[in-house]
N, CA, C and O atoms as a Tripos MOL2 file, in Angstrom:
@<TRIPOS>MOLECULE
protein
  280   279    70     0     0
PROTEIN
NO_CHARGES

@<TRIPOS>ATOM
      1 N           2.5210  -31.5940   23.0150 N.3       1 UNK1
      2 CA          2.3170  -30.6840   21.9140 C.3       1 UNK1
      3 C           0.8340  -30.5840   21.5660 C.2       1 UNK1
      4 O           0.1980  -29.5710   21.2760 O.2       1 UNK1
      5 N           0.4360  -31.7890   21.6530 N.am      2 UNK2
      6 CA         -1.2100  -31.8990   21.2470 C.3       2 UNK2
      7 C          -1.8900  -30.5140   22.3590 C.2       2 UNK2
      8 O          -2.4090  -29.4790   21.9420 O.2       2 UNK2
      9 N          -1.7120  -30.8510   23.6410 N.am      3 UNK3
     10 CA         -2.0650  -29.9740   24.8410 C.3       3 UNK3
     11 C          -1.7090  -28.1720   24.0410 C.2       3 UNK3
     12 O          -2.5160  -27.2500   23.9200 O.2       3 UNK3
     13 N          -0.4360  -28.2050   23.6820 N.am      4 UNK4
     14 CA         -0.4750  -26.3320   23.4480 C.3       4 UNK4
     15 C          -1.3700  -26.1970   22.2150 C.2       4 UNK4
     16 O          -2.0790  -25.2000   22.0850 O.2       4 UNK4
     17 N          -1.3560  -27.1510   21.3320 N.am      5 UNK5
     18 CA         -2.2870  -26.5860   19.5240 C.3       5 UNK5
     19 C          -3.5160  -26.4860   20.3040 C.2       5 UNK5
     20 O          -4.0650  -25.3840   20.3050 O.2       5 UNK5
     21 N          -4.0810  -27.4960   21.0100 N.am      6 UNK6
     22 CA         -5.4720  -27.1770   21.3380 C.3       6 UNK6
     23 C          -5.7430  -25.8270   21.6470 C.2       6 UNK6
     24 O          -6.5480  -25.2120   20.9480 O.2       6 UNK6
     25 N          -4.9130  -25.0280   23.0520 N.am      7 UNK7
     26 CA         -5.1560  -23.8080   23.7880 C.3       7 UNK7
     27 C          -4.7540  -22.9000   23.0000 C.2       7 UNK7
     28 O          -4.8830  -21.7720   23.4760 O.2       7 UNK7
     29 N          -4.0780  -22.9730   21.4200 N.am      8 UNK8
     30 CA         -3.6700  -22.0150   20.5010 C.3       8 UNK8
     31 C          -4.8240  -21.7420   19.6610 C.2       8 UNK8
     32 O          -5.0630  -20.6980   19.0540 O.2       8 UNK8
     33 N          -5.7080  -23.1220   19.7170 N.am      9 UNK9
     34 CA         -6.9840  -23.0330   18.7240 C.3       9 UNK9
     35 C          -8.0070  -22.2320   19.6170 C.2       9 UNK9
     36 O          -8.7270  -21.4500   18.9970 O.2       9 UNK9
     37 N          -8.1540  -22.3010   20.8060 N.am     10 UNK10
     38 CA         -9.1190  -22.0500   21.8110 C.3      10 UNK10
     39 C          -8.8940  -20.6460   21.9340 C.2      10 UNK10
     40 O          -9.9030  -19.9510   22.0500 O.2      10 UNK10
     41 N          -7.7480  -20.0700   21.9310 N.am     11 UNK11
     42 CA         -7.1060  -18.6550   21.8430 C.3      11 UNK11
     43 C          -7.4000  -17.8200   20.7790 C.2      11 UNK11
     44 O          -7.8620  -16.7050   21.0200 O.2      11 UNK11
     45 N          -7.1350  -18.3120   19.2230 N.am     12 UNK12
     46 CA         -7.2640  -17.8480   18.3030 C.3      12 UNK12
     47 C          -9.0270  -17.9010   17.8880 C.2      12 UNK12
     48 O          -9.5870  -16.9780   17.2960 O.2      12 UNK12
     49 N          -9.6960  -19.1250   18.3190 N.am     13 UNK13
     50 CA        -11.1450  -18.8310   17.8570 C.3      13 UNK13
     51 C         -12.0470  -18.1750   18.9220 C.2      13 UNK13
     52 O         -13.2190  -18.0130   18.5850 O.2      13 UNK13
     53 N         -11.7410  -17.8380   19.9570 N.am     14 UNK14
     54 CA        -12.3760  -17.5220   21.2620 C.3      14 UNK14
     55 C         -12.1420  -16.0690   21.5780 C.2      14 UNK14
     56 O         -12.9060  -15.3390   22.2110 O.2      14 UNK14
     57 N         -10.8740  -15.7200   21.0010 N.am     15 UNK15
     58 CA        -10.0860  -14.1390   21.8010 C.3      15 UNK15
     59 C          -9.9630  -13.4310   20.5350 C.2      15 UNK15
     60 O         -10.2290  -12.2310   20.4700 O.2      15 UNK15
     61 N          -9.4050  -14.4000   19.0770 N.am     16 UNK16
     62 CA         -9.4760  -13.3770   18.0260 C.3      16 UNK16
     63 C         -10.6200  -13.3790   16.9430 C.2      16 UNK16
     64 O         -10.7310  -12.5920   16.0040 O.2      16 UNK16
     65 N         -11.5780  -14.5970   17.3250 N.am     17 UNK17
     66 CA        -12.5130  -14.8540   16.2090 C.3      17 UNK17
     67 C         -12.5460  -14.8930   15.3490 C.2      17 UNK17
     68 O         -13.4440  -14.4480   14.6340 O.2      17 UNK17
     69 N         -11.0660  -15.7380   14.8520 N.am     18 UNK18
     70 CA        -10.5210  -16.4080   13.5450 C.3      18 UNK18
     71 C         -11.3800  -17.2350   13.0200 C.2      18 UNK18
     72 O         -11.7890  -18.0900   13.8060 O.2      18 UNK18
     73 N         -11.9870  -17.2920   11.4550 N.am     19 UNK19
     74 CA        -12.7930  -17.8870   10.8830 C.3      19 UNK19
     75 C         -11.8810  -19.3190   10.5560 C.2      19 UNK19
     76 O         -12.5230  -20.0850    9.8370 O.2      19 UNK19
     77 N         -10.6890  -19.7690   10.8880 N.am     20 UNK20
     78 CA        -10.2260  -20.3860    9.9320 C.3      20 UNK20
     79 C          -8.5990  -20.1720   10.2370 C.2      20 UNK20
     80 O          -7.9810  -19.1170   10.0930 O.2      20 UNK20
     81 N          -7.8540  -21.9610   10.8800 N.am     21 UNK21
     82 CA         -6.3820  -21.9650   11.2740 C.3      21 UNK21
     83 C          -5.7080  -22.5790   10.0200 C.2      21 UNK21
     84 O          -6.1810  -23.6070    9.5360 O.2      21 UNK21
     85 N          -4.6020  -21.9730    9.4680 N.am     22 UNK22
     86 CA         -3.7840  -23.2330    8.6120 C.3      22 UNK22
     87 C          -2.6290  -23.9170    8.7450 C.2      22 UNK22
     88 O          -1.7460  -23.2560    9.2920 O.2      22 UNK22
     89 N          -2.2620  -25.2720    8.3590 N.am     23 UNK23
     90 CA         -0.8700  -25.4200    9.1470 C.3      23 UNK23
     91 C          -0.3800  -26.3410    7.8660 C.2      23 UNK23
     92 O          -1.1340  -27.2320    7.4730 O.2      23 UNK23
     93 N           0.7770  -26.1370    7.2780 N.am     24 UNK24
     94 CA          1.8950  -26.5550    6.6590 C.3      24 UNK24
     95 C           2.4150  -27.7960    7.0920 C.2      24 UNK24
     96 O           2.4120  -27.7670    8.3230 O.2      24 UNK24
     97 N           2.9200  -29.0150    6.6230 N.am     25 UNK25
     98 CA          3.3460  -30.3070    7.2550 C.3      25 UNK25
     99 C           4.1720  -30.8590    6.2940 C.2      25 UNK25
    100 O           3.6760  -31.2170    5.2260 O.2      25 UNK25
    101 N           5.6290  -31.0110    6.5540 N.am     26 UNK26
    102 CA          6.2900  -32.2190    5.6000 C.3      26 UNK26
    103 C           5.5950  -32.9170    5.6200 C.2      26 UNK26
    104 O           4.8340  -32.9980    6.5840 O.2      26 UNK26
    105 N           5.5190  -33.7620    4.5660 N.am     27 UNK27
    106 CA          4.5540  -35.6410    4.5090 C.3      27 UNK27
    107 C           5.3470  -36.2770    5.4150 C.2      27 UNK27
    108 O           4.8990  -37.1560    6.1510 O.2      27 UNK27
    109 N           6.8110  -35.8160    5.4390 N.am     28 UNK28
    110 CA          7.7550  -37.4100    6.0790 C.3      28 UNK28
    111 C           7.1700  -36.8610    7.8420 C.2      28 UNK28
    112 O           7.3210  -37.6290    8.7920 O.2      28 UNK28
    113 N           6.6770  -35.7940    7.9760 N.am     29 UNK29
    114 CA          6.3610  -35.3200    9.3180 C.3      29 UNK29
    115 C           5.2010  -36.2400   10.1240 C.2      29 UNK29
    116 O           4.3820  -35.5830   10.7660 O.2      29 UNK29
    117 N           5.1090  -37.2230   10.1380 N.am     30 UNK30
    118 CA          3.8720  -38.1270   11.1570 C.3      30 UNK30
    119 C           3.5800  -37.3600   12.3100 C.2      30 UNK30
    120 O           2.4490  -37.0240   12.6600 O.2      30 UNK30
    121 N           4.8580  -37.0410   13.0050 N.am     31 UNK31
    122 CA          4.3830  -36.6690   14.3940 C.3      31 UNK31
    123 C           3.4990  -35.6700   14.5400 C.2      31 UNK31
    124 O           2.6080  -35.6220   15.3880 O.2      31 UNK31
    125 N           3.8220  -34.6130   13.4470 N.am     32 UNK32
    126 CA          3.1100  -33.2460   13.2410 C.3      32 UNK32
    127 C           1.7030  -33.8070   13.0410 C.2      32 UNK32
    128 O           0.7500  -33.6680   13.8080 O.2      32 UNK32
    129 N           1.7290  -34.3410   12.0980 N.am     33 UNK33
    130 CA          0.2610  -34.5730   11.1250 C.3      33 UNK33
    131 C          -0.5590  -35.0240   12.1720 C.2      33 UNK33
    132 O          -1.6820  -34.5440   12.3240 O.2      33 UNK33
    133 N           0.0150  -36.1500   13.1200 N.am     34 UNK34
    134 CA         -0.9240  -36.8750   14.2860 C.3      34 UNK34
    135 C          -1.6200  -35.9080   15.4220 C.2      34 UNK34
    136 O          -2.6510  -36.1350   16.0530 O.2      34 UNK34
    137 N          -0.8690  -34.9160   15.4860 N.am     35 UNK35
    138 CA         -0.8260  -33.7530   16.4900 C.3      35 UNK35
    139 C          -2.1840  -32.8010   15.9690 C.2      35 UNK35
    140 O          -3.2560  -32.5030   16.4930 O.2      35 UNK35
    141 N          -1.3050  -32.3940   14.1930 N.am     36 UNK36
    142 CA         -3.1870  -31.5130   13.7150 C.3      36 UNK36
    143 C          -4.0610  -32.4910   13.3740 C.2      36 UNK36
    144 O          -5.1490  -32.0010   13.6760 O.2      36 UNK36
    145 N          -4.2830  -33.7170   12.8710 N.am     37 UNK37
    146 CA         -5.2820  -34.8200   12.8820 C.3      37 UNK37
    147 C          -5.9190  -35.0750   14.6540 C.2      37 UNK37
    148 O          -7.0470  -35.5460   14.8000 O.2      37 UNK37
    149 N          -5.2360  -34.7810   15.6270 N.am     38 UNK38
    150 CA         -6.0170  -34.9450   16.4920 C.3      38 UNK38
    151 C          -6.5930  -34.3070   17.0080 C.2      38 UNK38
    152 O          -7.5180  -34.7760   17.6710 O.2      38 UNK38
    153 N          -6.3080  -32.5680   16.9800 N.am     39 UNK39
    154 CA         -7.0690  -31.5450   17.5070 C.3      39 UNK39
    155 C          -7.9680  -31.0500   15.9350 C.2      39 UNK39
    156 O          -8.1020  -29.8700   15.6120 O.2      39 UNK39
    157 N          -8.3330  -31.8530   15.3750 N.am     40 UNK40
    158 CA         -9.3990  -31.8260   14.7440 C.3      40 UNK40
    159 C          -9.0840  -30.6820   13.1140 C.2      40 UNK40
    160 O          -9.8450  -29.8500   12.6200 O.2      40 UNK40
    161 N          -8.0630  -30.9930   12.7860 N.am     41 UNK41
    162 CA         -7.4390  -30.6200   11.6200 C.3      41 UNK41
    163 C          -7.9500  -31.6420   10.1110 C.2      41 UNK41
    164 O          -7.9150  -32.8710   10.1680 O.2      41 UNK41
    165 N          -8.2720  -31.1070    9.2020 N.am     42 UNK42
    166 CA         -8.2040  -31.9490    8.3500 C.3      42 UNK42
    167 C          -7.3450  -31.5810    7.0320 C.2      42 UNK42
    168 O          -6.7030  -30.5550    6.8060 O.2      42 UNK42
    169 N          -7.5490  -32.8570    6.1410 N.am     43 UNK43
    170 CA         -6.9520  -32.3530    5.1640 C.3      43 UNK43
    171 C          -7.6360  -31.3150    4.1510 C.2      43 UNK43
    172 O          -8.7470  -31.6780    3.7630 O.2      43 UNK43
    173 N          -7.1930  -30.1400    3.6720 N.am     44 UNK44
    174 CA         -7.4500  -29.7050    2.3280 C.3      44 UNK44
    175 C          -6.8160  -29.4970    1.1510 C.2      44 UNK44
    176 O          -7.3540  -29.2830    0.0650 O.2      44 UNK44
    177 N          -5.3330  -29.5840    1.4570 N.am     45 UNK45
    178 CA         -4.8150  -30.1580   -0.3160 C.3      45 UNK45
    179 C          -3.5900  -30.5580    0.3860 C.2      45 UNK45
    180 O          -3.5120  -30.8410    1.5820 O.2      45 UNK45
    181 N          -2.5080  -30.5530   -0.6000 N.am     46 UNK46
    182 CA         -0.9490  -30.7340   -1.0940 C.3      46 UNK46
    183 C          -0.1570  -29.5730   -2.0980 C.2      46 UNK46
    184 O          -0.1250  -29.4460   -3.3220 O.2      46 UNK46
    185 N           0.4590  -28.7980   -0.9820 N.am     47 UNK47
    186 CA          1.2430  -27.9790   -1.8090 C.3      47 UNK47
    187 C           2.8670  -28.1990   -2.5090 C.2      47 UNK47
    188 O           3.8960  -28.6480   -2.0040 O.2      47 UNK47
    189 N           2.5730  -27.6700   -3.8800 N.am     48 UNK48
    190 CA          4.2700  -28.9550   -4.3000 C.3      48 UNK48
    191 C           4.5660  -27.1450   -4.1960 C.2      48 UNK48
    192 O           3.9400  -26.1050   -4.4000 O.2      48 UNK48
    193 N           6.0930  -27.6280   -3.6900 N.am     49 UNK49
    194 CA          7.4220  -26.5700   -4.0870 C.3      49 UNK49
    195 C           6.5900  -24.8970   -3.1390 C.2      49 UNK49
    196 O           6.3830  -23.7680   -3.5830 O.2      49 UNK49
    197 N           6.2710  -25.6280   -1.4610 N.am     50 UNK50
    198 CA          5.5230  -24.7680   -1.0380 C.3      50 UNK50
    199 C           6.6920  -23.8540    0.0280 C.2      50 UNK50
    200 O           6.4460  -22.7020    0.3840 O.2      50 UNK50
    201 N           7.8200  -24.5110    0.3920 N.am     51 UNK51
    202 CA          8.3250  -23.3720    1.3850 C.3      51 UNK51
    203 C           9.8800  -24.0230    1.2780 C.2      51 UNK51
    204 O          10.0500  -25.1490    1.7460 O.2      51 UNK51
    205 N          11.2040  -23.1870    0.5560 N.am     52 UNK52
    206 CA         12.3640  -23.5680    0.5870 C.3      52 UNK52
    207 C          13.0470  -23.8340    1.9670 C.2      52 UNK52
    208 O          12.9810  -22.9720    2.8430 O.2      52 UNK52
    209 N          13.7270  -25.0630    2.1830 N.am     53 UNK53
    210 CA         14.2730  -25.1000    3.2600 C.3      53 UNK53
    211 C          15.3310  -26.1300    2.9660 C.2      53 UNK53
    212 O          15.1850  -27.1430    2.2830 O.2      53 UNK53
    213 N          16.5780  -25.6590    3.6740 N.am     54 UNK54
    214 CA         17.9100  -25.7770    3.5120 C.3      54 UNK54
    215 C          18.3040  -25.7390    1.4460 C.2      54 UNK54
    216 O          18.7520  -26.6690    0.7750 O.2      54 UNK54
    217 N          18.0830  -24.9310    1.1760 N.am     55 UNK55
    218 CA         17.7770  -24.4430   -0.4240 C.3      55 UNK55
    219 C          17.8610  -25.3770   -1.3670 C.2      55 UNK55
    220 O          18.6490  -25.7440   -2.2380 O.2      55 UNK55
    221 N          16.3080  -25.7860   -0.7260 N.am     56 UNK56
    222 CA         15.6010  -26.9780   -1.4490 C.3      56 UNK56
    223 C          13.8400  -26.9270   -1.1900 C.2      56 UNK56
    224 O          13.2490  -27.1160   -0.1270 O.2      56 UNK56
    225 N          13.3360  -26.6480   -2.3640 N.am     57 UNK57
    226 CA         12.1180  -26.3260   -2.4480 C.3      57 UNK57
    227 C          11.4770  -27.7380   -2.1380 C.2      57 UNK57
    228 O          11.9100  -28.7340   -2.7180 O.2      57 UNK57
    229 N          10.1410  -27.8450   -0.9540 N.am     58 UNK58
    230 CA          9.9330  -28.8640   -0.6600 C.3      58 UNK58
    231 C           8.1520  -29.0440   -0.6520 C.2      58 UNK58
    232 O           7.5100  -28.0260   -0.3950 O.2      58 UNK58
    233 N           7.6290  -29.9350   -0.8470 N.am     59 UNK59
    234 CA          6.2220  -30.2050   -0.8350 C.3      59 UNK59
    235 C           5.4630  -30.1900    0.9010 C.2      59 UNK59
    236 O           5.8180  -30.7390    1.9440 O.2      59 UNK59
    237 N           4.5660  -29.4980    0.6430 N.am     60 UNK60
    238 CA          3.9390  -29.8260    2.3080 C.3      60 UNK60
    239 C           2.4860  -30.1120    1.8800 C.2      60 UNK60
    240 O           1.9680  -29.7600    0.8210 O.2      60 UNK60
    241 N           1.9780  -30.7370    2.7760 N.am     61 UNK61
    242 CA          0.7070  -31.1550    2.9800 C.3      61 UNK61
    243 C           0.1230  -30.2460    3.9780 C.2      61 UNK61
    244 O           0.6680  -29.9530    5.0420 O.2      61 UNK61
    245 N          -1.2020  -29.7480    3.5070 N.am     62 UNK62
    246 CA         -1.9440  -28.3520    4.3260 C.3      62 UNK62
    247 C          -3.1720  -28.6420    4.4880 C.2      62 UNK62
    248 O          -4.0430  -29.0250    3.7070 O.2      62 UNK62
    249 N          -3.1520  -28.3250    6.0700 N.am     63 UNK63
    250 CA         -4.1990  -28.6590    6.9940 C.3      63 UNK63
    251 C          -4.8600  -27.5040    7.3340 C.2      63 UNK63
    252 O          -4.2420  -26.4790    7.6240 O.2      63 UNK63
    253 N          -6.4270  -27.5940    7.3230 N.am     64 UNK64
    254 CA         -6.8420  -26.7460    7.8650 C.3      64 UNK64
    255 C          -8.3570  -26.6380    9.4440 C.2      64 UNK64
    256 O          -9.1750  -27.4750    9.0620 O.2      64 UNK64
    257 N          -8.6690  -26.2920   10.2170 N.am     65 UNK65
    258 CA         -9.2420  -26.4310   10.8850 C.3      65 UNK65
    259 C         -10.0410  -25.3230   10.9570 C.2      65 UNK65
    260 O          -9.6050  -24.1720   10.9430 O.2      65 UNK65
    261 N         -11.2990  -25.6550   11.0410 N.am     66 UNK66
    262 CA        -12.4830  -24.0770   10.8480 C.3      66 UNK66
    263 C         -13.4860  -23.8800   12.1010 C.2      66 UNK66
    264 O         -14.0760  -24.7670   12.7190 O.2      66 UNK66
    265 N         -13.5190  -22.6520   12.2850 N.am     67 UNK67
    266 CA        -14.1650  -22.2200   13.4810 C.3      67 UNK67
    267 C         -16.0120  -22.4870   13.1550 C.2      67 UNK67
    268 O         -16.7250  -21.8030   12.4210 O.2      67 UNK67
    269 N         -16.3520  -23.5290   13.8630 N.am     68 UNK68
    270 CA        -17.6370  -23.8780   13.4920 C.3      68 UNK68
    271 C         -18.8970  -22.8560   14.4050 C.2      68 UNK68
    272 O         -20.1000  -23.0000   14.1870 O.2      68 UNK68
    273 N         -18.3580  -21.8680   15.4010 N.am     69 UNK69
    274 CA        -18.9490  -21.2420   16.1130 C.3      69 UNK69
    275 C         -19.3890  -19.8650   14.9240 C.2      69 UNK69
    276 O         -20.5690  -19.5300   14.8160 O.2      69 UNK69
    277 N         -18.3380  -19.2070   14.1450 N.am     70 UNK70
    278 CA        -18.7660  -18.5490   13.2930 C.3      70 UNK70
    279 C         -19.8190  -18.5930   12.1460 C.2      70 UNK70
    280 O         -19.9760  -17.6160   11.4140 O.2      70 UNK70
@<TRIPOS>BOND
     1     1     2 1
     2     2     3 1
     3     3     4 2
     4     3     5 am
     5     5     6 1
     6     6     7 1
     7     7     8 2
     8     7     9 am
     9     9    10 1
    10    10    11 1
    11    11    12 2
    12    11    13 am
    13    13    14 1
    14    14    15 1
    15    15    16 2
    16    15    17 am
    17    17    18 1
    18    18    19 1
    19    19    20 2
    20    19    21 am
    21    21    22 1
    22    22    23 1
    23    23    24 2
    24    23    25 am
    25    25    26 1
    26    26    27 1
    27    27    28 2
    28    27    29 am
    29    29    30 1
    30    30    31 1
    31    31    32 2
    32    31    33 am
    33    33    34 1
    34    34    35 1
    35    35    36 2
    36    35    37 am
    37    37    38 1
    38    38    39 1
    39    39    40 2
    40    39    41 am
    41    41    42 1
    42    42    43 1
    43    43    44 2
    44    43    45 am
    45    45    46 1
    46    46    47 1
    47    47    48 2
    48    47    49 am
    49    49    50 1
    50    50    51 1
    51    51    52 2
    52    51    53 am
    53    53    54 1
    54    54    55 1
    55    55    56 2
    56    55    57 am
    57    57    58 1
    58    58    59 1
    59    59    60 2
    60    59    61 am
    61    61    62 1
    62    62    63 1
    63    63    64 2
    64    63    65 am
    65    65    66 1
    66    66    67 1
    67    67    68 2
    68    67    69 am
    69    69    70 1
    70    70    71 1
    71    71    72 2
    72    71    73 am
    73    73    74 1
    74    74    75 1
    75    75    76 2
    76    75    77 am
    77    77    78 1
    78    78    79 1
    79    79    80 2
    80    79    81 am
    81    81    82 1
    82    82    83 1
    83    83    84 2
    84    83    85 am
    85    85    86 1
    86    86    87 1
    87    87    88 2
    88    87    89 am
    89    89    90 1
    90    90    91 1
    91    91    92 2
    92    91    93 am
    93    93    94 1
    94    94    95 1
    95    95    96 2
    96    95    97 am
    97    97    98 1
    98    98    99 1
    99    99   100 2
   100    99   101 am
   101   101   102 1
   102   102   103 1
   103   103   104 2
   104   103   105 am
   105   105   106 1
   106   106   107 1
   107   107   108 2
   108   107   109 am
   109   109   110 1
   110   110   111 1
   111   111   112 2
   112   111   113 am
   113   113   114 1
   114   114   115 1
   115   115   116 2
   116   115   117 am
   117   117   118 1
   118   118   119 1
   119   119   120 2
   120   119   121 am
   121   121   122 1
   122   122   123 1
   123   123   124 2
   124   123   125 am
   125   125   126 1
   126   126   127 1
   127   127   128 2
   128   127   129 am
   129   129   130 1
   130   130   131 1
   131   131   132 2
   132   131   133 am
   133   133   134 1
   134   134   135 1
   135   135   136 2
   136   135   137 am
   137   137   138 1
   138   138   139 1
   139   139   140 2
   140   139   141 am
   141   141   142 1
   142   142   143 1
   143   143   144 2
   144   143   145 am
   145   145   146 1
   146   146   147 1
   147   147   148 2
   148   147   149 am
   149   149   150 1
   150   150   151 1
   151   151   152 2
   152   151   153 am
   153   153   154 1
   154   154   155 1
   155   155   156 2
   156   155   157 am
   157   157   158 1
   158   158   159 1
   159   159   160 2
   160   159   161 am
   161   161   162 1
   162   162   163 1
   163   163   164 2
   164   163   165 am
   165   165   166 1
   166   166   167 1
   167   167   168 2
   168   167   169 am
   169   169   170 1
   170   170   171 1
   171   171   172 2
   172   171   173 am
   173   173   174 1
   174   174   175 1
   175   175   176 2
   176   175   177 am
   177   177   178 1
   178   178   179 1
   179   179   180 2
   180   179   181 am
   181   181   182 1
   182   182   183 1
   183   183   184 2
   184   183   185 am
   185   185   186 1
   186   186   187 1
   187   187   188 2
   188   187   189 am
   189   189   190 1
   190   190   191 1
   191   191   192 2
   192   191   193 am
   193   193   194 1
   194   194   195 1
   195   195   196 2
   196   195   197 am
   197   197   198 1
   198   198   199 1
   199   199   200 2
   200   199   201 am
   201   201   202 1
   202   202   203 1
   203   203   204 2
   204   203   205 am
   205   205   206 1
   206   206   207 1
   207   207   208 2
   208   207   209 am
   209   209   210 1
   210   210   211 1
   211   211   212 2
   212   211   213 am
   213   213   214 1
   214   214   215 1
   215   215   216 2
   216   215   217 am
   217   217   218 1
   218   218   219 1
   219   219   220 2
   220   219   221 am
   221   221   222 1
   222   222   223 1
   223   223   224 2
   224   223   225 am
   225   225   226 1
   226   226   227 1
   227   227   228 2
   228   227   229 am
   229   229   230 1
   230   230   231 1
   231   231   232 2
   232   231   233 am
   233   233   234 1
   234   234   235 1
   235   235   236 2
   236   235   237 am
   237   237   238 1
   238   238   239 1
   239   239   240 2
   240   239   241 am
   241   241   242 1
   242   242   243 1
   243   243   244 2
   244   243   245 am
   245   245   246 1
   246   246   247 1
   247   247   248 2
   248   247   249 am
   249   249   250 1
   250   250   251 1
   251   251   252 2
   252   251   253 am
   253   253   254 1
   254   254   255 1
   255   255   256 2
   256   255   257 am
   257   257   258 1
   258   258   259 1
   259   259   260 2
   260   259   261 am
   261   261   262 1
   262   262   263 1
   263   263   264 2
   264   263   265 am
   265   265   266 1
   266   266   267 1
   267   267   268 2
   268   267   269 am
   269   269   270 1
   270   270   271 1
   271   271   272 2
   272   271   273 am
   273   273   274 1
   274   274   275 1
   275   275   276 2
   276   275   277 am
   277   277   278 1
   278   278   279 1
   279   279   280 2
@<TRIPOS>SUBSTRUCTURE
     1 UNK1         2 RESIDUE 1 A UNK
     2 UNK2         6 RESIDUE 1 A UNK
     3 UNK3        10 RESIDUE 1 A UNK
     4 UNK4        14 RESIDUE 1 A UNK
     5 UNK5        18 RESIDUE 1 A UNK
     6 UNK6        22 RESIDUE 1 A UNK
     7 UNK7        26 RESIDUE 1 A UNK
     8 UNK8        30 RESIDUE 1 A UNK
     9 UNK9        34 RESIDUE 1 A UNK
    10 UNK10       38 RESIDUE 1 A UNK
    11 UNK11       42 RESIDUE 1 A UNK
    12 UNK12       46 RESIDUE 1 A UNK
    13 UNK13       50 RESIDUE 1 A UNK
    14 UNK14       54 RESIDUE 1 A UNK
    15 UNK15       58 RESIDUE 1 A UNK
    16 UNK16       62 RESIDUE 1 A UNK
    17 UNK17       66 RESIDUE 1 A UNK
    18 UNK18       70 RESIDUE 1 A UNK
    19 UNK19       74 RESIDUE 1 A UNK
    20 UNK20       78 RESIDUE 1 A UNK
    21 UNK21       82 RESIDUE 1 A UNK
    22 UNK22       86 RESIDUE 1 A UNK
    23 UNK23       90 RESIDUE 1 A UNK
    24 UNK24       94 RESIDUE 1 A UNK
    25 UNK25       98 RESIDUE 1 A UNK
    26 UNK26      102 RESIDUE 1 A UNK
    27 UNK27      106 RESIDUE 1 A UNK
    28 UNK28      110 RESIDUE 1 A UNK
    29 UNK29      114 RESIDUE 1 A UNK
    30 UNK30      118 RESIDUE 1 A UNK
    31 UNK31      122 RESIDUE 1 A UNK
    32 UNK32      126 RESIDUE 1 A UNK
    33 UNK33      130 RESIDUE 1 A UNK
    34 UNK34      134 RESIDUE 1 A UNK
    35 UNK35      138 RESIDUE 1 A UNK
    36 UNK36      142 RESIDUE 1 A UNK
    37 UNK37      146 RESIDUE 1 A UNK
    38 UNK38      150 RESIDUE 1 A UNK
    39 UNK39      154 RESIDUE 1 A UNK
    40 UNK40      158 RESIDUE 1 A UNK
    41 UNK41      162 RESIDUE 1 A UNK
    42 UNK42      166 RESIDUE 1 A UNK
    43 UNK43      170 RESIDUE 1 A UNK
    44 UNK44      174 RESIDUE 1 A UNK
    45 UNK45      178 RESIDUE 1 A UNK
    46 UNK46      182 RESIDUE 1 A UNK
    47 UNK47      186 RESIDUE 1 A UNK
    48 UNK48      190 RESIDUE 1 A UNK
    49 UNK49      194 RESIDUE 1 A UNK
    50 UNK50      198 RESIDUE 1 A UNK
    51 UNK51      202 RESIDUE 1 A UNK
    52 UNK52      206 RESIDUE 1 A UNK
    53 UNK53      210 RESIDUE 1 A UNK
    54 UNK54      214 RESIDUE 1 A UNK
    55 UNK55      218 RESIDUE 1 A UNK
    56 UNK56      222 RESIDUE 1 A UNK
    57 UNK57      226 RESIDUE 1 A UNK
    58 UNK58      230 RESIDUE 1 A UNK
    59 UNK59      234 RESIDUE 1 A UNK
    60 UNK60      238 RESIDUE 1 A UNK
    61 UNK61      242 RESIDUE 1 A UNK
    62 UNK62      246 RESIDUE 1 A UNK
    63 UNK63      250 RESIDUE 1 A UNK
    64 UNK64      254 RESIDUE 1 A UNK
    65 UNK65      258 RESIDUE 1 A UNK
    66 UNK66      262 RESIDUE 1 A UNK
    67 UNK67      266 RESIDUE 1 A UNK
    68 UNK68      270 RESIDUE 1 A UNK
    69 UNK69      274 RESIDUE 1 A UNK
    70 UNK70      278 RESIDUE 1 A UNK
């Protein structure tokens, strides 16, 4: 998974010259978080009551990664 986010980042800052990726993460999600923490994601906040799922409003932690070429 680490392998496709990278070539999605390389795609999006290279082909569309996106200033700027964001990505949504349950907290209980490690695997995710390890995945955008390693292709160079960081943190910029905590969203409470950010996206209903199974109709139950749930908190995510939001990552963002910025195109330093722009």
């Amino acid at each position: 998974m680490s392998e496709a986010v990278n070539e999605i980042i390389k795609f999006a800052f290279d082909n569309l010259n996106l200033h700027r990726i964001e990505a949504n993460v349950l907290p209980r999600n490690k695997a995710s978080m390890k995945v955008l923490e390693k292709n160079g994601f960081i943190l910029e906040g905590y969203s409470k009551d950010y996206l209903k799922i199974d109709d139950e409003w749930k908190d995510h932690i939001h990552m963002v990664k910025l195109n330093k070429k722009l």
